[in-house]
C-alpha positions in Angstrom: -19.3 2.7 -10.2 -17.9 0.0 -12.7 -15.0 -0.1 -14.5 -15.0 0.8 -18.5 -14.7 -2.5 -19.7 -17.7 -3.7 -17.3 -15.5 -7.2 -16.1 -16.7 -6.0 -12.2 -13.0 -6.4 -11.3 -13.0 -2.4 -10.6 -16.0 -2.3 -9.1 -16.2 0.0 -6.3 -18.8 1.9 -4.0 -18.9 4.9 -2.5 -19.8 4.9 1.0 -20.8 7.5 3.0 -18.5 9.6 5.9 -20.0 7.5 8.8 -19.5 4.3 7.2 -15.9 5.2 5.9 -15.2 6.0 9.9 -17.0 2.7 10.8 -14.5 0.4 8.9 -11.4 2.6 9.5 -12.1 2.0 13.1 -13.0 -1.2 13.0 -9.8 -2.0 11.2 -8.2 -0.3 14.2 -9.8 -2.3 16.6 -8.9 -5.2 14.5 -5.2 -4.4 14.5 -5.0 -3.5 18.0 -5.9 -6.6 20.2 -2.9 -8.2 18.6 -0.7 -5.9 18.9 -1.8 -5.3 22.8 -1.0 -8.7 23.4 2.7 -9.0 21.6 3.4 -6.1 24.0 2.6 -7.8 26.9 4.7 -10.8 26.1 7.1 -8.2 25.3 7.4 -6.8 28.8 7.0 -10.5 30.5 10.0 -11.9 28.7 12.6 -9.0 31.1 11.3 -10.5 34.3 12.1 -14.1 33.4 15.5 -15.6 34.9 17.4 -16.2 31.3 16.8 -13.1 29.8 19.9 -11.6 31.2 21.7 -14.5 30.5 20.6 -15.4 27.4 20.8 -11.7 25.8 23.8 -10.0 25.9 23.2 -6.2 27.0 23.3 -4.5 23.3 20.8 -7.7 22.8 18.8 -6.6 26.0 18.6 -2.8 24.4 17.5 -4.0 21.1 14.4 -5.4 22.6 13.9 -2.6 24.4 13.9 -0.4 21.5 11.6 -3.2 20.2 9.1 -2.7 22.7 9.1 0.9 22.8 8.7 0.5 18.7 5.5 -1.6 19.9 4.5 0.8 22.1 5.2 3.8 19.3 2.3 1.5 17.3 0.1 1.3 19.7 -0.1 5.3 20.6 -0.4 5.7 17.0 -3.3 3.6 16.1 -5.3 4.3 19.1 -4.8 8.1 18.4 -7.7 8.2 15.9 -10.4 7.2 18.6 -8.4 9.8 21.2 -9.0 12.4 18.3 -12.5 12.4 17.3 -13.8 11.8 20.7 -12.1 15.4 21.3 -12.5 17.0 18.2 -16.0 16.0 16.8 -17.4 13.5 18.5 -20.9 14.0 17.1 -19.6 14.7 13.1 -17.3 12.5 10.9 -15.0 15.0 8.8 -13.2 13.7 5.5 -10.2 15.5 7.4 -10.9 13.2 10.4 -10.7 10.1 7.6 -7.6 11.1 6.1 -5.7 11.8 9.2 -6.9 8.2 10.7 -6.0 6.6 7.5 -2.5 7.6 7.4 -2.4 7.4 11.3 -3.6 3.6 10.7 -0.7 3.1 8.2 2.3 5.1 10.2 1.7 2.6 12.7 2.8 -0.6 10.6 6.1 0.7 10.4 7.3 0.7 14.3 5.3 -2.9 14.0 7.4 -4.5 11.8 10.1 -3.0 12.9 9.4 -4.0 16.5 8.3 -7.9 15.3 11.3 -8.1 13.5 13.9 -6.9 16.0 12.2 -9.4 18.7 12.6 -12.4 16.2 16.0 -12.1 15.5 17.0 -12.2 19.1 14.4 -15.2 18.9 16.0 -16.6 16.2 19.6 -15.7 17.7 19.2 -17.8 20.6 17.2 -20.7 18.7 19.7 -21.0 15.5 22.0 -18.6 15.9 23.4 -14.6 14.9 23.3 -15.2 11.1 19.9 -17.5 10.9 18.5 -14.7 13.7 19.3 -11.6 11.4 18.3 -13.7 7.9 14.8 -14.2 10.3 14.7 -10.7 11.1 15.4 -9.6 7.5 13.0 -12.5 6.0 9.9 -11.1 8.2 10.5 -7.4 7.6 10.6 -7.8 4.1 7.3 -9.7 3.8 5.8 -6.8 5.8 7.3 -4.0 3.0 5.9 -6.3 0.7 2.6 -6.9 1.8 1.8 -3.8 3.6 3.4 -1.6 1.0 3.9 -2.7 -2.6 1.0 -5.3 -3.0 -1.6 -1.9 -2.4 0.8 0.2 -4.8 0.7 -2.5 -7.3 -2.7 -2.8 -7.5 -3.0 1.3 -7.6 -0.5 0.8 -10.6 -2.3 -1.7 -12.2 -6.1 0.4 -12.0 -4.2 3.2 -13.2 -3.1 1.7 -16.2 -6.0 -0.3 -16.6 -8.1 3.3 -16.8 -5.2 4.9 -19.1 -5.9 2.9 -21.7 
C-alpha cells in the first residue's frame, strides 16, 4: 500500500509468513559468516608470541570478554534456525517472526560491544591508550547510530508524515 500523498516514498508490501521468514533468515545468514570469521581471528590472536607481551593482563581479560561478547552474538543469532527447526519446522508463526526479529537485533549489541573492545586494544598498541579508547568510542557510536537511531528516525519521520 502507498502512502497518502502518493510520492511512493512510503510504499510498502506486505509479504506473506514464509517470505517474512525467508529474509529474516537470510539476513541471519548474511550477518553470520562475518561474524564467524572475527571470532576466529579472535581466538588466533591468544596463541601468538606477543600477545602476552603486548597486552597487559586486565588488557588480556578485556579481550576475552570481547570474544565471549562475540560468542554471546553468535548463540543469539543462530538461535532462530535452532528454534523453528524444533518448534515448527513445517509452519512459519508470526510468533516465530517476532521472536527471530528481536533475536536478530539483541545480537548487535554484544557485536559492537565485542568490535569495539578488540579495537581499542588494537588501537592501544598501534597509537596508544587515549587514541585506542577515542577508537573504541568512535566505532561503538557509529554502531548506536546506525543500527539504532537511523531505523528510529525513519519510524519518526513515517509517523509524522501519516499524522499530518
Amino acid at each position: 500500500m502507498a502512502d497518502q500523498t502518493g510520492s511512493g516514498q512510503d510504499e510498502k508490501q506486505k509479504v506473506a509468513l514464509s517470505q517474512a521468514a525467508q529474509y529474516l533468515l537470510d539476513e541471519c545468514r548474511m550477518v553470520l559468516p562475518g561474524i564467524q570469521a572475527l571470532f576466529g581471528f579472535q581466538l588466533i590472536v591468544v596463541f601468538n608470541p606477543g600477545f602476552d607481551q603486548k597486552l597487559s593482563t586486565v588488557e588480556q581479560s578485556l579481550h576475552l570478554t570481547a570474544i565471549a561478547l562475540v560468542a554471546i552474538a553468535i548463540a543469539i543469532i543462530m538461535t532462530p534456525a535452532a528454534y523453528h527447526r524444533q518448534t515448527s519446522p513445517r509452519e512459519v508463526t508470526h510468533d516465530f517472526i517476532e521472536l527471530s526479529t528481536r533475536l536478530l537485533l539483541w545480537s548487535m549489541f554484544p557485536l559492537a560491544v565485542g568490535i569495539s573492545l578488540d579495537l581499542y586494544l588494537i588501537g592501544r598498541i598501534i597509537i596508544g591508550g587515549v587514541g585506542g579508547a577515542w577508537l573504541c568510542a568512535g566505532v561503538l557510536a557509529i554502531y548506536v547510530i546506525l543500527w539504532l537511531l537511523v531505523p528510529r528516525i525513519s519510524s519518526i519521520r513515517r509517523l509524522l508524515r501519516l499524522s499530518k
